[in-house]
Steps between C-alpha positions, in 0.01 A plus 500: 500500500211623290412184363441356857269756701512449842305225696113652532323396877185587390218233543356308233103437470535138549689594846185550688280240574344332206108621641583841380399396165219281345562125422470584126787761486793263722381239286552735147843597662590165587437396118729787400795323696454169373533683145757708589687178689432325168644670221768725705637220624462441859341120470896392281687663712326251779512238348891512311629556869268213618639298234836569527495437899300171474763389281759483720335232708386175433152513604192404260259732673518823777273702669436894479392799748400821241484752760214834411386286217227727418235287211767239512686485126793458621416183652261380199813579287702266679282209482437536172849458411532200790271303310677565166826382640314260693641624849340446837407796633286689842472806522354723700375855503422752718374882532444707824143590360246222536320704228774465221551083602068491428635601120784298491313205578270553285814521230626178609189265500686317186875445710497256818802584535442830650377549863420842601475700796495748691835656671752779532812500331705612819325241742484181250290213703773256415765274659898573386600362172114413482510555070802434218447853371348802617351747232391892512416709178419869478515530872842655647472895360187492769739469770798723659796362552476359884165293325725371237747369718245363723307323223837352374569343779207369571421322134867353604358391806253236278715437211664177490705599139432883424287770523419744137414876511361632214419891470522800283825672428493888563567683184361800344435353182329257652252739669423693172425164316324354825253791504451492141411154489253513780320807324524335170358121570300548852228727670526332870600825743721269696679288164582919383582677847731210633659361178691793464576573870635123547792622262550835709466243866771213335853425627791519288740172465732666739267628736263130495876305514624684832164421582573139500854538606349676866219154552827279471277207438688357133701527243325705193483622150354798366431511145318779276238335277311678199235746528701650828441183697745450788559145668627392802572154546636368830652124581428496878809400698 
């Protein structure tokens, strides 16, 4: 269908380790996320499936693993609206790259209610049903599909309630407007070479739900937000 090219496997910038470029330009593309997260979307599509699962319980507080949570506004976006509702809330959030947590925490120096650390997505450091909810944003369209299973299954593994997958939705408009963006509103070589390919790397709601179907791990949703956002949102059985 010309409207959805086919998946691309080419490797993004940020794909290699995060030494193969200075300090100054993760940190520029990291602040290009956090705007793009921001007014595209990603933070309320978060936090309306946080909401909506928290309100099936009775609970007055839960906890939270964001998994790749790059300069952590994800996390900073959900306490921010726990104190507003005034909701308990822990969460915590972790990268592979010890380099990109040094940022984060320097983020979060406002939010006890973020811990940080180091650890990889596939291999989480944590007992079973160790968190209410486990998080990821932006992260899936790095992966093939045997990785996407895998990581399913294992955010299942420490989710108590649910697990939510955020990611880009593959689309050809949304490459052309993608790359026009980044050469419109940022000069960082890795914000304008990956924005675009991200699009090109996504998943498709069909392709991400048989995904989910294959880890067996919950019952889901998938739902298309604005701004090509896709969201999948698993109760763990």
């Amino acid at each position: 269908m010309f409207l959805i090219p086919k998946r691309s496997e080419l490797p993004e910038l940020r794909d290699f380790p995060s030494g193969a470029c200075a300090r100054g330009e993760l940190e520029g593309n990291l602040d290009d996320l956090v705007l793009v997260n921001r007014y595209l979307g990603n933070g309320r599509a978060v936090l309306k499936q946080i909401a909506a699962m928290n309100s099936e319980t009775a609970g007055d507080g839960f906890t939270v693993l964001d998994v790749a949570t790059g300069s952590a506004d994800i996390p900073i976006a959900i306490a921010k609206w726990a104190r507003q509702a005034r909701i308990r809330v822990g969460i915590t959030a972790v990268d592979i790259d010890p380099a990109i947590i040094g940022i984060a925490r320097e983020k979060c120096a406002s939010y006890p209610e973020v811990t940080l650390a180091a650890a990889d997505g596939f291999a989480l450091p944590f007992g079973n049903q160790r968190f209410d909810y486990v998080l990821c944003s932006k992260m899936a369209h790095h992966f093939a599909d045997e990785q996407v299973v895998r990581m399913i299954k294992e955010f299942a593994r420490v989710a108590r309630r649910g697990y939510v997958i955020v990611d880009l939705r593959r689309s050809r408009v949304a490459y052309c407007l993608v790359r026009l963006l980044a050469r419109l509103f940022s000069r960082n070589r890795l914000s304008r070479y990956d924005g675009p390919l991200s699009v090109l790397k996504a998943y498709t709601p069909g392709e991400l739900a048989a995904l989910a179907t294959r880890s067996g791990t919950s019952i889901f949703t998938m739902t298309r937000e604005p701004f090509w956002l896709l969201v999948l949102a698993g109760r763990v059985i």
